[in-house]
N, C-alpha and C positions, 0 to 999 in steps of 0.2 A: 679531398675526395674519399679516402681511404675512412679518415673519423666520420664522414656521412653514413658511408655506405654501411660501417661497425656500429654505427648508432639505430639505422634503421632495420637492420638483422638483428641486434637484443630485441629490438620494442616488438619485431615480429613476433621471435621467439620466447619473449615474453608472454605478449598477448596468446600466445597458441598455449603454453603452459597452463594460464587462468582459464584458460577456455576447455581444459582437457581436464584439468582438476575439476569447474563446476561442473562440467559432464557425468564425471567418475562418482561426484556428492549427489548428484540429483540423482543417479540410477540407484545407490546402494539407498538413498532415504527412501527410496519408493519400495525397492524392497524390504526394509523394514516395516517400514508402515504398512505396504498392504498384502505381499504375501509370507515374509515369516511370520506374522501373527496366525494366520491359516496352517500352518505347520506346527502352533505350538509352541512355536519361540517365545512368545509374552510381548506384550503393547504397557507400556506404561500409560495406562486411562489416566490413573488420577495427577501425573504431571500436566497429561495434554491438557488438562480442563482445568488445574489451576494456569498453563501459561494461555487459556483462552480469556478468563479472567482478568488477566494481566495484562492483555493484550487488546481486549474488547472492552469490558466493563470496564476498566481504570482510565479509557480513552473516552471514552464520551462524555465528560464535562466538556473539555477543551474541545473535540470535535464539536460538540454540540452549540457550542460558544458561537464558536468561527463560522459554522455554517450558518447560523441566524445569522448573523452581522452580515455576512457576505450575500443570503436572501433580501434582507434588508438593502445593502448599496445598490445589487443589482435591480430592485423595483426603482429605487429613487432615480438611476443614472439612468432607465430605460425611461421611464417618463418622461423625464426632459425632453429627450429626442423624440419620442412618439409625439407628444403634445402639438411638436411643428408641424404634423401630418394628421391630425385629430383620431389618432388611433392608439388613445392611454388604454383603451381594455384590451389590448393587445400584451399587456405588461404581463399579465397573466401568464400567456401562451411563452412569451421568450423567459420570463423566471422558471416553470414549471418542464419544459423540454430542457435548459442549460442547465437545471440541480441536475433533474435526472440521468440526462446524455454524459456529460462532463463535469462539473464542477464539483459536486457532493464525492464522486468517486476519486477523483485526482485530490481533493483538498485532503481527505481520509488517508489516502494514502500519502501525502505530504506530511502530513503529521504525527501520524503511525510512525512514520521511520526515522525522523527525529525524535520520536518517543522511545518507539520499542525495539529498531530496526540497529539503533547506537546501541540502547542496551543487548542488546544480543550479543552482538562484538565484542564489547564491552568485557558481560562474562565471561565467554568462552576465552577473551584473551589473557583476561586474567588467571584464567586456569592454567592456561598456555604458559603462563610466564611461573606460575608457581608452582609447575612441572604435577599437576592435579591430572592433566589430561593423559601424561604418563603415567601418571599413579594405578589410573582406570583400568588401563591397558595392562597393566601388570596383574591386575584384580582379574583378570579374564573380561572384564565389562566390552560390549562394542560400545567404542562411541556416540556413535551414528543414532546406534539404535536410545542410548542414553541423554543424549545431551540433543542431539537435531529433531528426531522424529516426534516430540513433545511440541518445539516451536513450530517446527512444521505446520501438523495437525490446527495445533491453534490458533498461528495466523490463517491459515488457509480457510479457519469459521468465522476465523471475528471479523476480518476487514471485508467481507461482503454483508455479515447483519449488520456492522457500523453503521456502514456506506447506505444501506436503506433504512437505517433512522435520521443519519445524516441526509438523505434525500426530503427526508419528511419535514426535517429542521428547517433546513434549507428555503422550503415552496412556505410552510408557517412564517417564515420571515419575512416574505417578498407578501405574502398576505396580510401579516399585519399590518406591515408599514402602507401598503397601498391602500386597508381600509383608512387607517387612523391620519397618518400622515398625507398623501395622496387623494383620498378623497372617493376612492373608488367605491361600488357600490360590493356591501361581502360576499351575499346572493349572486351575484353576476360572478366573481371572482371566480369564486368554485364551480359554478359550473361550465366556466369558462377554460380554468385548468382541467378541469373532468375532460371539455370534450378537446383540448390540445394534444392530452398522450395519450401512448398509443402502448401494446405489451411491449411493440420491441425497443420501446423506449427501455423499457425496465430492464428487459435483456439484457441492452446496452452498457447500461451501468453495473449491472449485476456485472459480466461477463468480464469487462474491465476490472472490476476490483477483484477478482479472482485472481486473475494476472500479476497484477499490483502486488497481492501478498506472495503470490509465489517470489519475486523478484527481490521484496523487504525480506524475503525469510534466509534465502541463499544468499543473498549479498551478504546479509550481517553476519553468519556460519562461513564465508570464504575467510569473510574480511578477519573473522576475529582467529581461525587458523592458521593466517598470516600470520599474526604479532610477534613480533620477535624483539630485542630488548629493553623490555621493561616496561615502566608505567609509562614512559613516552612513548613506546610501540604501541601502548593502548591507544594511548591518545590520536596517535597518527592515523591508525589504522578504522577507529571508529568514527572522526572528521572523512576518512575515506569512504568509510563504508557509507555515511548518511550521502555525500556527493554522490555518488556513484551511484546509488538507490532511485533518486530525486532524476537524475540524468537519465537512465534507465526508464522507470515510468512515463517521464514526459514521451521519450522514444513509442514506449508501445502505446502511450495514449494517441499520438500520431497515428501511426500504424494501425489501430481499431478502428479512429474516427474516417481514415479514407475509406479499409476495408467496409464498415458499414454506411459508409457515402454514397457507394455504388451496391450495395447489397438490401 
């Protein structure tokens, strides 16, 4: 009884530590990013825009990949079923609402964060471990303001322009395959997806993938201040950080898809 009740008082007090550290990281990156720059303090522009770069442009092959393909299954695996009920131009309206609502934004962010979400951790732990991140400190540098509010910034632009060319990729997929493949007619397609969505489709996705990058940005900046012994600590901590990322998004993608259910 005794090792229960000890095990589940760490995990609380555990859990209430990460929860009061990402707290204490989200208030100081905000105020870096948006009001010491107004005072004067200095924004590091041209980091943020090379890790938008890095983070945007360096991902859209692979996003762009996967969301054709995934356009692509979903026209083929809907017609099946719709054919049983003579309603294959119907394929349209479910490929074009599901990139939009759900898929193109959750997959984006799925792959962002085994992309860039590790590397993040990644770095910073390496610094961590190579006492870099003390060095800074000793320099007078903020951290925060040095090494986070760059990532910040950049995910918080890329993984929503992604996600709407990933949305684009996406509906081109489930178009192609249903002209070529499918048989459907291309004329009907598109105006068929034209008149399925709707803005707040777009909101939707858009809205979601703002979140998503807030989530890949902090996770992989906790995780990688974590690290503690060595190039295994990286490793542990960066396997952590993408789980926990992946876990996390699926969560608030729940969470959006009820709130806008009923909204």
């Amino acid at each position: 009884m005794s090792a229960f009740v000890g095990y589940t008082g760490r995990l609380t007090l555990n859990g209430l530590h990460a929860t009061l550290t990402v707290c204490v990281l989200m208030v100081d990156t905000l105020y870096w990013a948006t009001v010491a720059p107004l005072r004067g303090q200095g924004f590091r522009l041209k980091n943020a825009v090379s890790q938008f770069v890095e983070f945007g442009a360096h991902s859209l092959p692979i996003v762009m990949l996967i969301c054709f393909l995934i356009g692509a299954i979903m026209a083929m695996q809907s017609s099946y079923q719709l054919a049983r009920f003579g309603a294959v131009h119907l394929v349209a309206n479910l490929v074009g609402i599901a990139a939009m609502r759900e898929f193109a934004p959750l997959m984006t962010a799925i792959i962002i964060t085994g992309r860039s979400g590790s590397a993040i951790t990644a770095e910073i732990g390496t610094m961590k471990v190579a006492e870099e991140i003390d060095a800074l400190e000793v320099m007078g540098l903020n951290v925060t303001k040095f090494l986070v509010v760059p990532k910040f910034i950049g995910m918080l632009l890329a993984v929503p322009m992604v996600t709407l060319i990933a949305i684009a990729t996406m509906i081109f997929g489930g178009f192609l395959t249903s002209a070529v493949v499918i048989g459907l007619d291309a004329s009907s397609y598109i105006t068929q997806t034209a008149d399925a969505l709707v803005f707040k489709d777009l909101v939707v996705g858009v809205t979601k993938s703002i979140f998503f990058a807030i989530v890949i940005c902090w996770v992989g900046v906790y995780r990688g201040f974590q690290v503690y012994g060595g190039a295994e600590g990286v490793g542990k901590e960066t396997t952590s950080s993408v789980v926990t990322s992946i876990f996390l998004i699926i969560v608030l993608d729940m969470i959006f898809t009820v709130f806008f259910y009923f909204v």
